[in-house]
C-alpha positions in Angstrom: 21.4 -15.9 -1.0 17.9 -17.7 -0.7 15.3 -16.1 0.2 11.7 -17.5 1.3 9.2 -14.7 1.5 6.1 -15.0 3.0 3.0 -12.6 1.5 -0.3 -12.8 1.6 -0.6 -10.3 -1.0 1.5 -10.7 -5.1 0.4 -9.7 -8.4 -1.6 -10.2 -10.2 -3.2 -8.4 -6.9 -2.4 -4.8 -7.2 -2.2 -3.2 -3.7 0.5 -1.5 -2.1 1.9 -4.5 -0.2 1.1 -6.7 -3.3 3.5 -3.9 -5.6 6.2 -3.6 -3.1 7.0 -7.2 -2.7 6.7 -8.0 -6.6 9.0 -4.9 -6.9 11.6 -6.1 -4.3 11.7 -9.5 -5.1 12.2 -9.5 -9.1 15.2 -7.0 -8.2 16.8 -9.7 -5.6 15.8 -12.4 -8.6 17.7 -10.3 -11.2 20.4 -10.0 -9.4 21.5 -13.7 -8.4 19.3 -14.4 -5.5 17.1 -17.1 -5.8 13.6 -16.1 -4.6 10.6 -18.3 -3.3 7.4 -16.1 -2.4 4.8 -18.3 -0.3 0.8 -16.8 -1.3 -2.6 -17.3 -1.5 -4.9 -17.7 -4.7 -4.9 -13.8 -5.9 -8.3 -12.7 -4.3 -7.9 -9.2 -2.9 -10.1 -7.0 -2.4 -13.2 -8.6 -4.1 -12.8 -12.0 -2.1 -12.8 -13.6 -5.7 -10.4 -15.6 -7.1 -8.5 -14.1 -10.3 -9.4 -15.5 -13.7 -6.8 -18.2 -14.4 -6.0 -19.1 -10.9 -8.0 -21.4 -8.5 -7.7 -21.9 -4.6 -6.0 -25.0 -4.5 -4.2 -26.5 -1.8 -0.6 -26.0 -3.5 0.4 -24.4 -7.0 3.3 -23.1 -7.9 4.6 -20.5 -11.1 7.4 -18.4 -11.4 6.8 -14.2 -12.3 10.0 -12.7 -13.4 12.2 -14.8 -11.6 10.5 -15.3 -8.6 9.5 -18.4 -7.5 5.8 -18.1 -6.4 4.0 -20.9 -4.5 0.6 -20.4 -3.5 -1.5 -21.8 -1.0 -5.2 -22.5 0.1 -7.0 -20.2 2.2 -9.8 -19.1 3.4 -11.1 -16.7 0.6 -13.5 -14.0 1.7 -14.3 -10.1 0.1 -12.1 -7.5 2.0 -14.8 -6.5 4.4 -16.5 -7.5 7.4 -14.6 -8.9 10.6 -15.7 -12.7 11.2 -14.9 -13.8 7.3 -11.9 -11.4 7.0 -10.3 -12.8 10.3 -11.1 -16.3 9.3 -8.9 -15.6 5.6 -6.1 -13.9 7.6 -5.9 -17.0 9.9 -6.2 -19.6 7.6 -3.0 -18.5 5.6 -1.0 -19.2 8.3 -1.1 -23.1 8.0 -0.6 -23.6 4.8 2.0 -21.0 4.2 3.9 -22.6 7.6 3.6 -26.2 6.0 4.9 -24.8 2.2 7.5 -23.0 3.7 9.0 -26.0 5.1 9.3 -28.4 2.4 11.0 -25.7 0.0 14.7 -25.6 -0.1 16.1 -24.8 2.8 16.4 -20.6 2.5 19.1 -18.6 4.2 16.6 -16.2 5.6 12.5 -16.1 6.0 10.3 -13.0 5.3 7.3 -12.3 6.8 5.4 -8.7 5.7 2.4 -6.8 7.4 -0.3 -5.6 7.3 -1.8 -9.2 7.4 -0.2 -10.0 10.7 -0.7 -13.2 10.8 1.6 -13.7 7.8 4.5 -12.8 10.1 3.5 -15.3 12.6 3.5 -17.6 9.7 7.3 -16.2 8.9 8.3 -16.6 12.6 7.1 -20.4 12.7 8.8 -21.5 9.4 12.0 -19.9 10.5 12.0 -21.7 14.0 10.8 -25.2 12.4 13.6 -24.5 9.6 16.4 -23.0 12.1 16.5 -20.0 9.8 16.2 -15.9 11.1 13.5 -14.5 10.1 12.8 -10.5 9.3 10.1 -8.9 10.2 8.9 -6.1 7.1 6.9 -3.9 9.0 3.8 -2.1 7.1 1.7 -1.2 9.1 1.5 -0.7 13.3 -1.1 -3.8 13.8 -3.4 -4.4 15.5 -3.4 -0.4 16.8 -4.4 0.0 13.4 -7.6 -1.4 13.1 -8.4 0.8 16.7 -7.7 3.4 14.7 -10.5 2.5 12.3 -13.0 2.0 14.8 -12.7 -1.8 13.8 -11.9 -3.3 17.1 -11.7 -2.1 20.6 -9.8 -2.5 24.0 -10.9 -5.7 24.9 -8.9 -9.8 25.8 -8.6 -10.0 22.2 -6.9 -7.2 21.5 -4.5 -7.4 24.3 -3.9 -11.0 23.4 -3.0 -9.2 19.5 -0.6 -6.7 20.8 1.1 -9.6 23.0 1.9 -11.5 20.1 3.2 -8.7 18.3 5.3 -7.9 20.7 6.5 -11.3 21.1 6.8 -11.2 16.8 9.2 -7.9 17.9 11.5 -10.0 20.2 11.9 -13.2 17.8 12.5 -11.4 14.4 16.2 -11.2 13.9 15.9 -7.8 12.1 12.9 -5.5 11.5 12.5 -3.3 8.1 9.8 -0.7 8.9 8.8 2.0 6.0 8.7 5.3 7.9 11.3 6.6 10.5 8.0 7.3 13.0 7.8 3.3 12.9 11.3 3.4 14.2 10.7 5.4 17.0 7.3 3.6 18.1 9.2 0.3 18.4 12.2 2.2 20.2 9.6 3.3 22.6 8.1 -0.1 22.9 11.7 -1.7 24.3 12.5 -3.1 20.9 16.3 -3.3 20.3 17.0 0.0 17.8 20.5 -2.3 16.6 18.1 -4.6 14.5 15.5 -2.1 13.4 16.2 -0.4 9.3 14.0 2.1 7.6 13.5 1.4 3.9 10.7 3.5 2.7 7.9 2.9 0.2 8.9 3.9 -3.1 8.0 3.4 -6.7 8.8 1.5 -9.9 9.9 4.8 -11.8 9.6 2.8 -15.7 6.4 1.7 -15.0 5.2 5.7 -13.8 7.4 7.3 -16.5 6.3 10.7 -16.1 2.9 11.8 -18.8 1.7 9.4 -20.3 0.2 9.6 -24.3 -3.0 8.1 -23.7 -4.0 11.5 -21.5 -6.0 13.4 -23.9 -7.9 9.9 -24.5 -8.1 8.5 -21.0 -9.9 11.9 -20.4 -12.8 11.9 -23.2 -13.7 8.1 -22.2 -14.0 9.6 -18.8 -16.4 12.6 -19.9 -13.7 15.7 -18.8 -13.5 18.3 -20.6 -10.0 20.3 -21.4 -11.0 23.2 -19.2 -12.4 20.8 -15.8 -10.1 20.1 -13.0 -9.7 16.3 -12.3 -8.9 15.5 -9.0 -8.4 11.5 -8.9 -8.2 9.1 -5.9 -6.5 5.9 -6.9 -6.3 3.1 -4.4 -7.9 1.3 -1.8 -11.1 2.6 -0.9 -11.3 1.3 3.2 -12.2 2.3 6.8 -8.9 4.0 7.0 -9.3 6.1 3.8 -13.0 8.4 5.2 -13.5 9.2 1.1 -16.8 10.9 2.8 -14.2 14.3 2.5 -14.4 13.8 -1.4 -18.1 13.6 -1.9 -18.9 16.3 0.7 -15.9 18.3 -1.1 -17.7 17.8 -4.7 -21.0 18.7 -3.0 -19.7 22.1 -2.3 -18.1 22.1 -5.9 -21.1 21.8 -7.5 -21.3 23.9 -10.9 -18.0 24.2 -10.8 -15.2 23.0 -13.5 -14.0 20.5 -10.6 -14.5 16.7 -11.6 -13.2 14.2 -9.0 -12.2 10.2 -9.8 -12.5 7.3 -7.4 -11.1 4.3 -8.8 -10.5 1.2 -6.8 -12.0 -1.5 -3.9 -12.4 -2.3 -0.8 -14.6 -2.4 2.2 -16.6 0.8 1.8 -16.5 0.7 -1.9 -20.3 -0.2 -2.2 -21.2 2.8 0.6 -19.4 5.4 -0.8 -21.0 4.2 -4.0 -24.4 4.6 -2.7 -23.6 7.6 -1.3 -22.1 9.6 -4.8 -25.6 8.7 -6.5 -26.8 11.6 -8.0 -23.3 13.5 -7.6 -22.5 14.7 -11.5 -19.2 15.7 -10.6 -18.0 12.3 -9.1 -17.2 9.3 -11.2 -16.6 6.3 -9.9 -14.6 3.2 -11.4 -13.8 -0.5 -10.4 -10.2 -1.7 -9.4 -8.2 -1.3 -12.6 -4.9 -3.7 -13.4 -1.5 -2.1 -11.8 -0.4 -0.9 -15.6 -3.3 1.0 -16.0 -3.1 3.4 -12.7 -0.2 5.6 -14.5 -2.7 6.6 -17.7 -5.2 7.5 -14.7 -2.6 9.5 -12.9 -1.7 11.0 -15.9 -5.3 11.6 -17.3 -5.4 13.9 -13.9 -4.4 17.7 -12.7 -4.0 17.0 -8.9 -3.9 13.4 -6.7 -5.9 13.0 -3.3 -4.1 11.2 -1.1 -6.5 10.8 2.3 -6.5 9.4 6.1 -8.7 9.5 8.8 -7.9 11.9 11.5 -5.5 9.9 13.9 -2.4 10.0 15.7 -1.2 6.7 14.5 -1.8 7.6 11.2 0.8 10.2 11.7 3.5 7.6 11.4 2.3 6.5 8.0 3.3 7.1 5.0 0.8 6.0 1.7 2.6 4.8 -1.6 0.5 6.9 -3.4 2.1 9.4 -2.9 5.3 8.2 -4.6 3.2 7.0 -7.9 2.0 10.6 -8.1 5.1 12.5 -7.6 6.8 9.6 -10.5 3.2 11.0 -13.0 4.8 14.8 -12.2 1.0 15.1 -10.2 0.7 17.6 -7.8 -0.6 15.6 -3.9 -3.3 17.1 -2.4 -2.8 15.3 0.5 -5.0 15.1 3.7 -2.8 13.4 5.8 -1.1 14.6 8.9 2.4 14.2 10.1 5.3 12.2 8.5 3.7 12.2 5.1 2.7 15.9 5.5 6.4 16.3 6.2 7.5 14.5 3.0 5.1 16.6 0.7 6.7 19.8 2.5 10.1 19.3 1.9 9.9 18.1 -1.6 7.5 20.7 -2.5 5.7 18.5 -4.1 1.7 19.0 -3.3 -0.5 20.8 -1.3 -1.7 19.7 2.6 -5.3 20.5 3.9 -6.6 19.3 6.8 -8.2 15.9 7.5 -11.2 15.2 7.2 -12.2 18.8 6.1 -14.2 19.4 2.7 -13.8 22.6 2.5 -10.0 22.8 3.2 -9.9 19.9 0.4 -11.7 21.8 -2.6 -9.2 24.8 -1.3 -6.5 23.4 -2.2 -7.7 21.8 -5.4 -8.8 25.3 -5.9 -5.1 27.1 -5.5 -4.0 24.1 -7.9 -7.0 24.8 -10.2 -6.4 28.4 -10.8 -2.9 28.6 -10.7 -1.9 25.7 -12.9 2.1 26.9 -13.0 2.1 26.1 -9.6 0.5 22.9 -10.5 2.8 22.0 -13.0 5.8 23.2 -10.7 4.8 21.0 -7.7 4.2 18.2 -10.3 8.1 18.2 -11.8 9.4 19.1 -7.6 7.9 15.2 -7.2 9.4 14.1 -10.4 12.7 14.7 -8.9 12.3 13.9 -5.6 10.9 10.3 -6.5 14.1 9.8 -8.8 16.3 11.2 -6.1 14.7 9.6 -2.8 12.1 6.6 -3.7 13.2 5.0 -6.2 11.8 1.3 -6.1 15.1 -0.6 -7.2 17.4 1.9 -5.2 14.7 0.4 -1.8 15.0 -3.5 -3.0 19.3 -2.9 -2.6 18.8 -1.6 1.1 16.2 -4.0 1.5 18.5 -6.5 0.2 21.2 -5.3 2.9 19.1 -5.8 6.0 18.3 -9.8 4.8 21.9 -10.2 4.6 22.8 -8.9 7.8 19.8 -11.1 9.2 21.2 -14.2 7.5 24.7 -13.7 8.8 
């Protein structure tokens, strides 16, 4: 099969979306399928262009098998809501006008959360006479409501009539959580062309401990008997990572550290808001190999959402990369993902937004480190059972098929 697939996000970027197309798409390469991913210059979150790359109009390189042609865009820091909406438009053309002098593919891709990147999808399949699949990441635009980005306004409704309209064209639609499902049942979409294929995670890459733990640890300035708590990942609007300083504020003098690695949009507030915190350290955006020596250099892994009901439906990948380290989740996310963490005993829920419930449960984890250690290896398991990266590429794999027929 040949398979076009339309991202604004591939390595070397290191995001979710970023990991879970690279992840799918060098398993659909291995196996026999020939693979084109259509890009941008990597840029995210930073809104500067990777060392070794430049924003030209059309370059192309392969990663593992996979054909990847990027594009020009407009490049701009992940922040801010004029420049960010001008570099989510301006993929659209040029990943429309790649995507139609390739080799004519048997199906088209397009992934959220950049939405427009699945308006991109659903153009190149009409001008190539190709169904498309919609891979649903995110519920956008409700999303950025739930952020306080954007409210009711023409715009918006003018957003949610295109996705709906994106619903009706895509010949299939892979969402990540079952609540995803069920919002689009609700919505009219047809249930026959909607498939569920959870996040998951590359289980070689997060092998379980890693060597480098005891080391990782003294560069960091943690001590064999503190308590790391770590939060790995994109620090945004979604993400209120106010919980962890005000949490380490009432942790003061205690043997609680917490780590904040990563970018984003709030990256410099939160920053500016941890000066003078001892018990916080904060670190840039590290490449994708090195998160598993972080995880591992950890006792516990915060996993964090605002306070919402959309949020509900989501699920982070974070998770996943934590119960792969054998980490414990302290997770402060309601709903589906709080349903996960429950059944595969693998961490510990506290309420959103709540400091106090957060340092509680670091707490339990702190001063009972059997239970720790048993939640850790109850994620080990569930990963290799349940989210296993390659096992989601396969059923992935069967959805494009059935889109293509």
């Amino acid at each position: 099969m040949r398979i076009l697939f339309l991202a604004d996000n591939f390595p070397p970027e290191t995001n979710a979306p970023a990991a879970r197309t690279f992840d799918h798409t060098r398993v659909w390469a291995r196996v026999g399928h020939a693979v084109t991913v259509v890009t941008c210059a990597p840029n995210f979150p930073t809104g500067r262009v990777h060392d070794g790359y430049r924003n030209a109009l059309r370059s192309v390189e392969t990663i593992d098998g996979v054909r990847v042609v990027r594009v020009w865009s407009y490049v701009a820091p992940n922040r801010g809501t004029v420049r960010r909406s001008l570099d989510y438009l301006s993929f659209s053309p040029g990943a429309v006008a790649a995507a139609v002098v390739e080799r004519r593919p048997d199906v088209v891709v397009g992934t959220s959360p950049q939405f427009f990147t699945a308006v991109a999808a659903n153009a190149a399949g009409a001008l190539l006479r190709r169904p498309w699949v919609f891979e649903l990441r995110d519920l956008w635009p409700a999303s950025i409501r739930a952020v306080g980005a954007a409210g009711d306004g023409p715009a918006m409704r003018a957003l949610e009539a295109l996705e709906r309209h994106l619903y009706r064209r895509a010949a299939r639609i892979v969402c990540v959580t079952e609540p995803f499902r069920r919002v689009l049942a609700e919505r009219g979409v047809d249930e026959g062309k909607i498939d569920v294929v959870p996040n998951g995670v590359d289980l070689e890459m997060f092998a379980g401990d890693s060597g480098d733990r005891s080391v990782v640890r003294r560069g960091l300035g943690i001590g064999d008997d503190e308590f790391l708590a770590a939060y790995v990942g994109t620090i945004g609007m979604a993400h209120r990572l106010e919980t962890v300083l005000e949490a380490a504020r009432l942790a003061a003098g205690s043997p609680v550290r917490f780590l904040i690695v990563g970018e984003g949009a709030e990256r410099e507030r939160i920053a500016s808001a941890a000066a003078g915190l001892s018990n916080v350290i904060l670190l840039r955006g590290q490449p994708r190999e090195r998160v598993p020596a972080l995880l591992a250099a950890s006792d516990a892994s915060l996993v964090l959402l605002r306070r919402s009901p959309l949020f509900k439906t989501v699920v982070p990948s974070k998770i996943f990369e934590a119960m792969a380290m054998r980490r414990p989740v302290v997770l402060g996310v309601e709903g589906e993902s709080a349903r996960i963490i429950q059944r595969t005993e693998s961490g510990v829920a506290f309420e959103p937004e709540s400091a106090p419930a957060l340092l509680e449960a670091i707490e339990r984890l702190r001063s009972d480190r059997s239970l720790a250690a048993r939640l850790g290896e109850n994620g080990r398991r569930a990963a290799e059972r349940e989210f296993d990266r390659v096992a989601s590429a396969h059923r992935m794999l069967e959805s494009l098929a059935a889109a293509a027929e």
